[in-house]
MARBAKOL-548425 format. One record per atom (N, C-alpha, C, O, CB): atom name; x, y, z; chain. Coordinates in pm, 1 decimal, decimal comma. Each point is the difference from the previous one (the first is absolute). Glycine has a CB too. Layout:
+----+----------+----------+----------+----+
: at :     east :    north :       up : ch :
+----+----------+----------+----------+----+
: CA :        X :        Y :        Z :  A :
...
+----+----------+----------+----------+----+
//
This chain:
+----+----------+----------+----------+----+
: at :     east :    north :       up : ch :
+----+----------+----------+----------+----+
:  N :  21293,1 :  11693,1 :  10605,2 :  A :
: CA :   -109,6 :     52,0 :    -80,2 :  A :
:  C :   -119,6 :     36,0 :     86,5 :  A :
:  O :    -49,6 :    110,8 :    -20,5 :  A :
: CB :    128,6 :   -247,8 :   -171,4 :  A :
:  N :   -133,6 :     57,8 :    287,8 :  A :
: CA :    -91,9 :     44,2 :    102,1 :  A :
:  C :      7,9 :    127,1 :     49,0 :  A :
:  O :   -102,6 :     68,1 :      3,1 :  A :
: CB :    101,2 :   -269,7 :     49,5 :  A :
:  N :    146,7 :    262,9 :      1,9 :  A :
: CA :     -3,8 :    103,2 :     29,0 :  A :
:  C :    -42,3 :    118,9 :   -116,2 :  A :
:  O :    -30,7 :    113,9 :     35,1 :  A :
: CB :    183,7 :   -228,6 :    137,7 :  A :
:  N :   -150,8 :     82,1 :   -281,4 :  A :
: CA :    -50,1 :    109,8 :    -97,6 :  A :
:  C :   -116,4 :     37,7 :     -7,3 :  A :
:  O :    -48,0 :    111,0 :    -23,0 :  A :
: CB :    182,1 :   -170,8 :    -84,5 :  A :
:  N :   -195,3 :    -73,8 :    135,6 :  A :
: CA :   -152,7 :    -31,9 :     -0,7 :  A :
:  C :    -69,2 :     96,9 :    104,0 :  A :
:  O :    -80,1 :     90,3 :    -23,8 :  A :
: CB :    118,9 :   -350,5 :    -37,7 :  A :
:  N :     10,5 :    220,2 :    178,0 :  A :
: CA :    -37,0 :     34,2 :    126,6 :  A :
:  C :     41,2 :    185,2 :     -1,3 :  A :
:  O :    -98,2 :     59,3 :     44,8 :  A :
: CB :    150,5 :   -355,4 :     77,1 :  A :
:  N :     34,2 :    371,8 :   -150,7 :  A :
: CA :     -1,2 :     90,1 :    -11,5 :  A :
:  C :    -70,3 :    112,7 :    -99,9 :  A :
:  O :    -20,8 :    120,9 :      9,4 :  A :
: CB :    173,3 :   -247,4 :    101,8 :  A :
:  N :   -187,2 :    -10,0 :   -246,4 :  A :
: CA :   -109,0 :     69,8 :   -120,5 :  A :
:  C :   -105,3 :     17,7 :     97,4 :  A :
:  O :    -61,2 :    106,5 :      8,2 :  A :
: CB :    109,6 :   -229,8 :   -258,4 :  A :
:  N :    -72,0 :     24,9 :    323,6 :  A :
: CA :   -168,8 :    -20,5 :     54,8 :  A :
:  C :     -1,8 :    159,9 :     97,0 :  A :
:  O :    -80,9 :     90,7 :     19,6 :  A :
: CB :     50,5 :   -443,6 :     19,5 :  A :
:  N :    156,0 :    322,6 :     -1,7 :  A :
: CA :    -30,6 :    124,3 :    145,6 :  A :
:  C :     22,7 :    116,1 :    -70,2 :  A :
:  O :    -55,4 :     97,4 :     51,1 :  A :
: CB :    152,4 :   -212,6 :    177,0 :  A :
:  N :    -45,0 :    133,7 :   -310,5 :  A :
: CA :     22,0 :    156,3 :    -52,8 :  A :
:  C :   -167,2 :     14,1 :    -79,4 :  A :
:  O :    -39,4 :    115,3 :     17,6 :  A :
: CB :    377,5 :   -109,9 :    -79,2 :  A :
:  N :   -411,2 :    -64,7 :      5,5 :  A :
: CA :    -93,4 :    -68,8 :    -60,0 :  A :
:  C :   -132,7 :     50,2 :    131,6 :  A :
:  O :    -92,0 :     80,5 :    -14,1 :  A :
: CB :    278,5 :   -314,9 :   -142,3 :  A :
:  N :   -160,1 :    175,6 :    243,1 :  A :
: CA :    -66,9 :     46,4 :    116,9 :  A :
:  C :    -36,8 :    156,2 :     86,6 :  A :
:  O :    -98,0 :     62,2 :     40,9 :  A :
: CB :    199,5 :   -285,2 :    -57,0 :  A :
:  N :     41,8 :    234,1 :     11,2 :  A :
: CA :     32,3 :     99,5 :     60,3 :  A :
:  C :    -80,1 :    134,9 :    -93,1 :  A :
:  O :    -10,2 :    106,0 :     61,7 :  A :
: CB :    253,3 :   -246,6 :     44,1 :  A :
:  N :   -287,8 :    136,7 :   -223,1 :  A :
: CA :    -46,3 :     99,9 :    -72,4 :  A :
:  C :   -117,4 :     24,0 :     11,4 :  A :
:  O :    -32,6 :    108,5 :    -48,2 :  A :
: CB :    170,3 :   -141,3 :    -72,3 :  A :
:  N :   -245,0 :    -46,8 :    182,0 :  A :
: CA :   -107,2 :      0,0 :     28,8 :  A :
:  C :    -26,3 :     33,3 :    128,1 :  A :
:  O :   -105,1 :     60,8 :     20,2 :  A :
: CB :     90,3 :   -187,6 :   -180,4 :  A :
:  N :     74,0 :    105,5 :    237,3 :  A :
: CA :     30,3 :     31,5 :    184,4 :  A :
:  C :    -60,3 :    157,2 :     35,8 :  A :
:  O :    -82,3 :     30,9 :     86,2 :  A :
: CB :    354,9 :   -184,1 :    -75,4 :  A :
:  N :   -210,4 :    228,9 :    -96,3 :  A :
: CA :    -33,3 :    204,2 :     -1,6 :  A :
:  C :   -112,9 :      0,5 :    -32,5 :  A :
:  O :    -81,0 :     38,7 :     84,2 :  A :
: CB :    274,7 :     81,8 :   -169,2 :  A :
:  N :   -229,0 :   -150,9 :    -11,2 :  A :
: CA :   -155,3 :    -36,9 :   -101,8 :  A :
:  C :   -122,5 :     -9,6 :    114,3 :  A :
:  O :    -90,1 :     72,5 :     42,2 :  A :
: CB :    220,7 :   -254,8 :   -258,6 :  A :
:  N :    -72,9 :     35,5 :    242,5 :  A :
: CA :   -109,1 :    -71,9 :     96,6 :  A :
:  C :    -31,2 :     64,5 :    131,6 :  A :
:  O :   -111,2 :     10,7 :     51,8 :  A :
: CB :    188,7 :   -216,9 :   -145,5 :  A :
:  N :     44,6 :    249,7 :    142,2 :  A :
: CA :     -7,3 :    105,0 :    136,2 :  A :
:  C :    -91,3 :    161,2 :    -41,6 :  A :
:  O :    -70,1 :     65,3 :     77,3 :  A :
: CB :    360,0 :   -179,9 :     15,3 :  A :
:  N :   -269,0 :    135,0 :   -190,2 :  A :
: CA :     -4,4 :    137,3 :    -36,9 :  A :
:  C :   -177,8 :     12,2 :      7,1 :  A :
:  O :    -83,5 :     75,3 :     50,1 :  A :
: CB :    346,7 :    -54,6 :   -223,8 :  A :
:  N :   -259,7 :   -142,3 :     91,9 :  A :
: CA :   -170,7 :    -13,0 :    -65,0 :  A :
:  C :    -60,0 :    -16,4 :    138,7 :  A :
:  O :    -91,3 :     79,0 :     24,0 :  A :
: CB :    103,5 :   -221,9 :   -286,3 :  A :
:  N :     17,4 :     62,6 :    352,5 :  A :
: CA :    -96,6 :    -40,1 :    104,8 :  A :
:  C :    -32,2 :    134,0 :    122,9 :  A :
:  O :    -99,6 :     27,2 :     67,1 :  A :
: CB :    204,9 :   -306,0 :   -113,9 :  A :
:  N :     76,2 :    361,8 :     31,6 :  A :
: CA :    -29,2 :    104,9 :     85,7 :  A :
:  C :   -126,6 :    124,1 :     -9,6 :  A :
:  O :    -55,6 :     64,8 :     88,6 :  A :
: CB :    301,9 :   -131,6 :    -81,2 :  A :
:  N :   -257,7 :     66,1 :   -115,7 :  A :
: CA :     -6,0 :    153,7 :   -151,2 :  A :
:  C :   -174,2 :   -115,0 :     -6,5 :  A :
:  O :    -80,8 :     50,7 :     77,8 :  A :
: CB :    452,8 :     60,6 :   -313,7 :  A :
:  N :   -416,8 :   -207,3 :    182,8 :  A :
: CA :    -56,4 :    -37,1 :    -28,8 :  A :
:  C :    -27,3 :     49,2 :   -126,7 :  A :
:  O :   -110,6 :    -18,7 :    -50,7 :  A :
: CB :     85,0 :    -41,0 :    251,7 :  A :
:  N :    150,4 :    145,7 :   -281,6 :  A :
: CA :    -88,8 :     44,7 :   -137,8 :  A :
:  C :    116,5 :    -77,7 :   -102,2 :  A :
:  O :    118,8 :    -31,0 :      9,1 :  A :
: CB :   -259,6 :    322,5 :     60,2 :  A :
:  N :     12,7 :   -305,0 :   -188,8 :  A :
: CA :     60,3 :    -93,8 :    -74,8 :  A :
:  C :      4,7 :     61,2 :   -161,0 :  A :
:  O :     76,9 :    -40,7 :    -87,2 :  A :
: CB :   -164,5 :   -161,2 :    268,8 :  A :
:  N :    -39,0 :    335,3 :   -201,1 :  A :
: CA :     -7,9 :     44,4 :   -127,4 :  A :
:  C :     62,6 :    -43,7 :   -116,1 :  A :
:  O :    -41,3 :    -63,8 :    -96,9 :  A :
: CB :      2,9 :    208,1 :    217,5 :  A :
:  N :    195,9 :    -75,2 :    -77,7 :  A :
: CA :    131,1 :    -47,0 :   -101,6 :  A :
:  C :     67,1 :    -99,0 :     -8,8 :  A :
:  O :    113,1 :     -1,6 :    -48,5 :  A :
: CB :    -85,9 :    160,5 :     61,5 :  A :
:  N :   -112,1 :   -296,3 :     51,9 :  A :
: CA :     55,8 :   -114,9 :     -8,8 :  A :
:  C :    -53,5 :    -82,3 :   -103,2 :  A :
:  O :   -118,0 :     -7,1 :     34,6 :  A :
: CB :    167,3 :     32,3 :    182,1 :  A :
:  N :    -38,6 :    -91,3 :   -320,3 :  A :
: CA :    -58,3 :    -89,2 :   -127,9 :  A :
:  C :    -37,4 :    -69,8 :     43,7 :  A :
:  O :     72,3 :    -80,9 :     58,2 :  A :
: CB :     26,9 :     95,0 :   -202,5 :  A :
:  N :   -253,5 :    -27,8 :    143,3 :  A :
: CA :    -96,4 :   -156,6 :     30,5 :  A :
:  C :     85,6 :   -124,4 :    -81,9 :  A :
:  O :     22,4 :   -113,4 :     42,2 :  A :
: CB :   -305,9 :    246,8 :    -46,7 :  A :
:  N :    319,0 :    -80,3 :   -111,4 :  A :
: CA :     19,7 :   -150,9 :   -128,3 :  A :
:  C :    199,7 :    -22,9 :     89,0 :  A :
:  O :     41,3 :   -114,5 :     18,6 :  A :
: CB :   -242,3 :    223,6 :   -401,5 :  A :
:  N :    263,0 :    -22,8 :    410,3 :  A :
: CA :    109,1 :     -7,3 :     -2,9 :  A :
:  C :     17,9 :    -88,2 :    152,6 :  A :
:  O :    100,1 :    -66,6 :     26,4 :  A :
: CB :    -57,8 :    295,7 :   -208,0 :  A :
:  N :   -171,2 :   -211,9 :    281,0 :  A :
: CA :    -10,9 :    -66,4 :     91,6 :  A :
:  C :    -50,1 :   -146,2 :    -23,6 :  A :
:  O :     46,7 :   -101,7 :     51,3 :  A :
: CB :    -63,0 :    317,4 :     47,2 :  A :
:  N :    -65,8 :   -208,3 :   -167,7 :  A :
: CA :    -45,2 :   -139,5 :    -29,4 :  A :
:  C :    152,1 :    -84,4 :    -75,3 :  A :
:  O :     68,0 :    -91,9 :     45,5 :  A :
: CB :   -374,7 :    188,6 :    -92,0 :  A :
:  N :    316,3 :    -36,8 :    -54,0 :  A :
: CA :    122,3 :   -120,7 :    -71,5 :  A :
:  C :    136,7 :     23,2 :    122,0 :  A :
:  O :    103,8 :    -64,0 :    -17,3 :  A :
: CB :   -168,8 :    103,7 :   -323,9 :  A :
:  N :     52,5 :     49,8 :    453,6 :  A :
: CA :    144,7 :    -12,2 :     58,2 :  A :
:  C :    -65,6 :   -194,9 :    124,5 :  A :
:  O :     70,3 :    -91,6 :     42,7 :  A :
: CB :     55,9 :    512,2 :    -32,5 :  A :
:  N :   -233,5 :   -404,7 :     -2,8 :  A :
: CA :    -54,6 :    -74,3 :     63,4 :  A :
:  C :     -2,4 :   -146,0 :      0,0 :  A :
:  O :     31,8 :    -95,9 :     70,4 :  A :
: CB :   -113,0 :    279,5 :    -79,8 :  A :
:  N :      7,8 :   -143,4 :   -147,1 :  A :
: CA :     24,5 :   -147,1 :    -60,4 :  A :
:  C :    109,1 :    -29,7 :    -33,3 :  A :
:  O :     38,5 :   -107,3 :     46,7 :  A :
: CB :   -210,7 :    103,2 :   -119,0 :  A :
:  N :    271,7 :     80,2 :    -20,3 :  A :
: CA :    162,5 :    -69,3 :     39,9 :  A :
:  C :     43,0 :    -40,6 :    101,4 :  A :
:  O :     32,3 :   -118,7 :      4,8 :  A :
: CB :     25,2 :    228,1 :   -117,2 :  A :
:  N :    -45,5 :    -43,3 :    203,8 :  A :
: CA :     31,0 :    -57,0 :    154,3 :  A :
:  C :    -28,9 :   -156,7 :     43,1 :  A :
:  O :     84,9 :    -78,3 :     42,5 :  A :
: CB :   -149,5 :    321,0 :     16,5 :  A :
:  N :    -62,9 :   -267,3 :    -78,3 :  A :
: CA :   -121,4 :   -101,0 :     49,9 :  A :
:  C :     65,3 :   -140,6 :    -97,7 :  A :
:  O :     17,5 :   -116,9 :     34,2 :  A :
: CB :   -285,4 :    326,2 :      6,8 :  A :
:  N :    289,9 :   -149,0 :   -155,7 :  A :
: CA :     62,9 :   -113,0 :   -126,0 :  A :
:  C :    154,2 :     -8,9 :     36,4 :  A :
:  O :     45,2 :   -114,4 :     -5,3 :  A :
: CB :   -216,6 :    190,5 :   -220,6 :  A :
:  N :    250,5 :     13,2 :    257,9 :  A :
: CA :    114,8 :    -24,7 :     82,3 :  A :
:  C :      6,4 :   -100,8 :     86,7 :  A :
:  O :     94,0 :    -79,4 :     -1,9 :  A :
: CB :    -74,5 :    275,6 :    -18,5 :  A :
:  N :   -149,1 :   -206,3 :    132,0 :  A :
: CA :     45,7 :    -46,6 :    114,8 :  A :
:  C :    -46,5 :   -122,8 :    -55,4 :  A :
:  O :     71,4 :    -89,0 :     46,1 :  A :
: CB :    -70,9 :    268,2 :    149,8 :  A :
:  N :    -73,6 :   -219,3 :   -261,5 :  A :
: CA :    -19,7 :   -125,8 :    -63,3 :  A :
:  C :     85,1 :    -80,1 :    -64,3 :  A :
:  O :    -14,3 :   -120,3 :    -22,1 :  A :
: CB :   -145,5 :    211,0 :     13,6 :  A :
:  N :    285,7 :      7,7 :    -33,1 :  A :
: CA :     72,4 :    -73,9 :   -111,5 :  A :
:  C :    107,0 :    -51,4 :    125,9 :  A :
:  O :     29,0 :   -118,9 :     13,3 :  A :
: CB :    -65,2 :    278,7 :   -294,9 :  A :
:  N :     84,6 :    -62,0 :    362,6 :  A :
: CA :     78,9 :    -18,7 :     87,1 :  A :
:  C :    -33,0 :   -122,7 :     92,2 :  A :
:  O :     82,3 :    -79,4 :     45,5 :  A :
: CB :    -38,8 :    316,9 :    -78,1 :  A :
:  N :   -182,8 :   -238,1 :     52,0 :  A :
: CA :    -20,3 :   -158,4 :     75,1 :  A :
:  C :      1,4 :   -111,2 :    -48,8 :  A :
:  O :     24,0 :    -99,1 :     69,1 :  A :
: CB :   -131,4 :    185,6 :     34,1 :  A :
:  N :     77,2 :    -94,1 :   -256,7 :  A :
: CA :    -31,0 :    -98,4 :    -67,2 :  A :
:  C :    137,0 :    -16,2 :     -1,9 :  A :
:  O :     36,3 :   -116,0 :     19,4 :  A :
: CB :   -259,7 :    139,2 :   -136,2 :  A :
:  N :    332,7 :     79,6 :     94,9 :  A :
: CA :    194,1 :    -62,0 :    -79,7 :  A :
:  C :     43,1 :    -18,2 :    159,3 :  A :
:  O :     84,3 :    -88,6 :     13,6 :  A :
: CB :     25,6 :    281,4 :   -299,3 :  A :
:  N :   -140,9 :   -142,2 :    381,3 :  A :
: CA :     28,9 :    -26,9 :    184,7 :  A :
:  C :    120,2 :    120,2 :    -35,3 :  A :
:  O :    103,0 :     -8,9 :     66,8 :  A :
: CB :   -147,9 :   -326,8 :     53,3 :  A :
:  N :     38,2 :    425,3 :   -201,6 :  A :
: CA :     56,5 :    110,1 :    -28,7 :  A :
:  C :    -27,1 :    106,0 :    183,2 :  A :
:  O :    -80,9 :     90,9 :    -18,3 :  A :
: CB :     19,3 :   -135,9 :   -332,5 :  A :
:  N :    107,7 :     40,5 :    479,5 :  A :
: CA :   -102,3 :     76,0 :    114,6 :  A :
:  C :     97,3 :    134,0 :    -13,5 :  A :
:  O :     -6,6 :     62,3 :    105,9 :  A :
: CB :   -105,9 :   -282,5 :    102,8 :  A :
:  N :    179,6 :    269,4 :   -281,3 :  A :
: CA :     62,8 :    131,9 :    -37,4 :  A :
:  C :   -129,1 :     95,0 :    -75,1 :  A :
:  O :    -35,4 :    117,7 :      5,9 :  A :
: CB :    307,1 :   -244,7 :    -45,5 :  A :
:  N :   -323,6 :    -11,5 :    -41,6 :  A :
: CA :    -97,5 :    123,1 :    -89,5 :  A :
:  C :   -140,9 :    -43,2 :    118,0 :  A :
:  O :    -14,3 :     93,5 :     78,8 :  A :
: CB :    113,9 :    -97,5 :   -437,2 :  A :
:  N :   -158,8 :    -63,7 :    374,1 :  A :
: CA :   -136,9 :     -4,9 :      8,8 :  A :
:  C :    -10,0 :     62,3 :    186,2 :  A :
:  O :   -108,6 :     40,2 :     41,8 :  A :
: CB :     54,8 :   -287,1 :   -273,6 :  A :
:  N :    176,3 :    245,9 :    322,5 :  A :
: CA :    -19,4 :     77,6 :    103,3 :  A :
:  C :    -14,2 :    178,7 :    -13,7 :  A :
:  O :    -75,2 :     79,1 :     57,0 :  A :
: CB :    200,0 :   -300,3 :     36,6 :  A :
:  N :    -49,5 :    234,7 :   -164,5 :  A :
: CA :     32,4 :    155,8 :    -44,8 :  A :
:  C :   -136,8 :     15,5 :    -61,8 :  A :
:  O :    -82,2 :     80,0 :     44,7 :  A :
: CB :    363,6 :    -62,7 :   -102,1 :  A :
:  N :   -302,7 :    -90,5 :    -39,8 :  A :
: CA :   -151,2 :     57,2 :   -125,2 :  A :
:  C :   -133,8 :     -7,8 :    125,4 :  A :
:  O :   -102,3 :     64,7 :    -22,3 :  A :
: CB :    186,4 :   -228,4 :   -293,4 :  A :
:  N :    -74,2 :     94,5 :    423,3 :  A :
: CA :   -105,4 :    -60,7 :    105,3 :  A :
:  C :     -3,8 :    184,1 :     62,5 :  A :
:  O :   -104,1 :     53,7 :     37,8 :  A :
: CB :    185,1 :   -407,8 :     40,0 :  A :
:  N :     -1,5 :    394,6 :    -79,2 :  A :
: CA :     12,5 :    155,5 :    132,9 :  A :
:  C :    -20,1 :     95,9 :   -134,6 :  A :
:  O :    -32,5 :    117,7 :     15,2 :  A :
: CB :    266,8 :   -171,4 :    242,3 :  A :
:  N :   -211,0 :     -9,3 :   -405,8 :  A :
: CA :      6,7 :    143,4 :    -94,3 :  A :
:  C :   -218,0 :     13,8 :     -8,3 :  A :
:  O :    -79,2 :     93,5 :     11,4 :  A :
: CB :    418,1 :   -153,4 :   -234,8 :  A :
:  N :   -352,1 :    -86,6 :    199,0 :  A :
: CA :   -102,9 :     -2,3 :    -12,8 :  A :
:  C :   -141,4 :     -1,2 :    118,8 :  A :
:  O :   -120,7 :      3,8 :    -23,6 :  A :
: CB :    281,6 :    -85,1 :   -165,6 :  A :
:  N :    -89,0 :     74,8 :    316,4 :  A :
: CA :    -89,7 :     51,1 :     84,7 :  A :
:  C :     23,4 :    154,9 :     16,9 :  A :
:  O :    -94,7 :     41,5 :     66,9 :  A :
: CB :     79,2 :   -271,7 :     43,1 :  A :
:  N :     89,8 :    320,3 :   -137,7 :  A :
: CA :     23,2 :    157,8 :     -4,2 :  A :
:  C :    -74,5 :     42,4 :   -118,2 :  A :
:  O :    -48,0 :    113,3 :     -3,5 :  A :
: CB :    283,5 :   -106,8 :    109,0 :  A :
:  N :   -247,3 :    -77,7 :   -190,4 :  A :
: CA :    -47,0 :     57,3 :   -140,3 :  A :
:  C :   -133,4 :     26,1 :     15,1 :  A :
:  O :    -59,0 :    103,4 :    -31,1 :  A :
: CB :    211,6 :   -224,1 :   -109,3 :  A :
:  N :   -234,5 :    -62,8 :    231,7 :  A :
: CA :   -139,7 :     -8,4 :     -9,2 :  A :
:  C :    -33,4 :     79,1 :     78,4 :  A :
:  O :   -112,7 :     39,1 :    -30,5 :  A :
: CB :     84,3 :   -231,2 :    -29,3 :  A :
:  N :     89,2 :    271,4 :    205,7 :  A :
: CA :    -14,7 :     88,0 :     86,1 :  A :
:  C :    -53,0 :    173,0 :    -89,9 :  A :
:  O :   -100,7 :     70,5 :      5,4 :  A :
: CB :    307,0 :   -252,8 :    169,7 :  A :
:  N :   -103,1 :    187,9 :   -233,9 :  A :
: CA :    -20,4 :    116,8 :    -67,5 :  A :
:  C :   -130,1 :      2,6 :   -159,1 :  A :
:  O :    -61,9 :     93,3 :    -51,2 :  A :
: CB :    358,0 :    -63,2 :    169,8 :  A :
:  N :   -289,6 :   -187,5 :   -152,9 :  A :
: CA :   -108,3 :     23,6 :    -71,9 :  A :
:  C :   -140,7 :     -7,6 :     94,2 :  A :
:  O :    -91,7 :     64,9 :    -50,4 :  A :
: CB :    237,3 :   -158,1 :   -159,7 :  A :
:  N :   -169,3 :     46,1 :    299,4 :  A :
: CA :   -129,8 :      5,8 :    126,1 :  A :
:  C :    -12,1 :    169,3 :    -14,7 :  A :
:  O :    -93,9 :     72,7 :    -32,5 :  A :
: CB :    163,9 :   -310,3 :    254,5 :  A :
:  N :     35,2 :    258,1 :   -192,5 :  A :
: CA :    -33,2 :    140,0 :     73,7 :  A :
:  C :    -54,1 :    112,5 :   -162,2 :  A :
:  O :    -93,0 :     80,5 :      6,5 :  A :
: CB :    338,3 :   -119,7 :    262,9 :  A :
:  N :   -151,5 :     12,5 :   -414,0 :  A :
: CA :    -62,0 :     49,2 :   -103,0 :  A :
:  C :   -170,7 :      1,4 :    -39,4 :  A :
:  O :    -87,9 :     76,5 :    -39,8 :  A :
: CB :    326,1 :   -139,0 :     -6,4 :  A :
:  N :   -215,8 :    -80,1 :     88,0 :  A :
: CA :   -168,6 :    -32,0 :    -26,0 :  A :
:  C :    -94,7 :     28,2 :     65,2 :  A :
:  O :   -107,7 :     29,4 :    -52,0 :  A :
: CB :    165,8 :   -169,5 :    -17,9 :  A :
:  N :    -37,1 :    136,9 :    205,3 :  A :
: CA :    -67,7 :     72,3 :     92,0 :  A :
:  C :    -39,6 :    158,3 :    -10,1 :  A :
:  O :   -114,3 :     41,9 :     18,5 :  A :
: CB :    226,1 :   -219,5 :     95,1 :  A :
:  N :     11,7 :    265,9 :   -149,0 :  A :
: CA :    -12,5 :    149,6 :    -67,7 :  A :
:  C :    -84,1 :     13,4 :    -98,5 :  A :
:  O :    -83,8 :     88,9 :    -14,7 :  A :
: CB :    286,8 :    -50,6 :     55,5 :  A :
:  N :   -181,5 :   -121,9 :   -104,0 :  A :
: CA :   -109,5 :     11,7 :   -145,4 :  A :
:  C :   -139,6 :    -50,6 :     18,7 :  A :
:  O :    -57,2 :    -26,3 :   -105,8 :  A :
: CB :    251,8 :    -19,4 :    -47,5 :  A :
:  N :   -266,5 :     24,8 :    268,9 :  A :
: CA :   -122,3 :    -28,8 :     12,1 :  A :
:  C :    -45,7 :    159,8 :     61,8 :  A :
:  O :   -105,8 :     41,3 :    -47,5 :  A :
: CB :    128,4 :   -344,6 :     80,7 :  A :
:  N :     22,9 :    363,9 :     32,8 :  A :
: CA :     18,4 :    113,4 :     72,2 :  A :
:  C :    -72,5 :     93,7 :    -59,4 :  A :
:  O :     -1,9 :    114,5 :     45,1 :  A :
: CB :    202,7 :   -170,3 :     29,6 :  A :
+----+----------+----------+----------+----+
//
């Protein structure tokens, strides 16, 4: 069963990877959702919580890299929008 886990997390991961690269190269974010960034964020953040609290490290390592890519790309949203 771990291995299911561990491959949800990385396929899970892996979708944000283009995103996060894309945004930091481009620095533009226009067509990216402030709200859709925030709740991808806070899911993540509540992931990695649940995963530490159950010693679940399939979910809360994976949600740890979803949710430092996410907060990367929301920095950089928020930053645009002061602009």
């Amino acid at each position: 069963m771990e291995i299911i886990g561990i491959t949800a997390g990385l396929l899970t991961l892996l979708t944000y990877v283009p995103q996060a690269f894309k945004t930091i190269k481009t620095q533009q974010t226009r067509d990216l959702s402030l709200v859709t960034l925030l709740f991808l964020s806070a899911g993540a953040f509540f992931w990695v919580i649940y995963g530490l609290t159950g010693k679940l490290p399939a979910v809360w390592i994976t949600n740890i890299v979803v949710l430092a890519l996410g907060l990367i790309i929301l920095v950089i949203k928020l930053k645009n929008g002061r602009k």
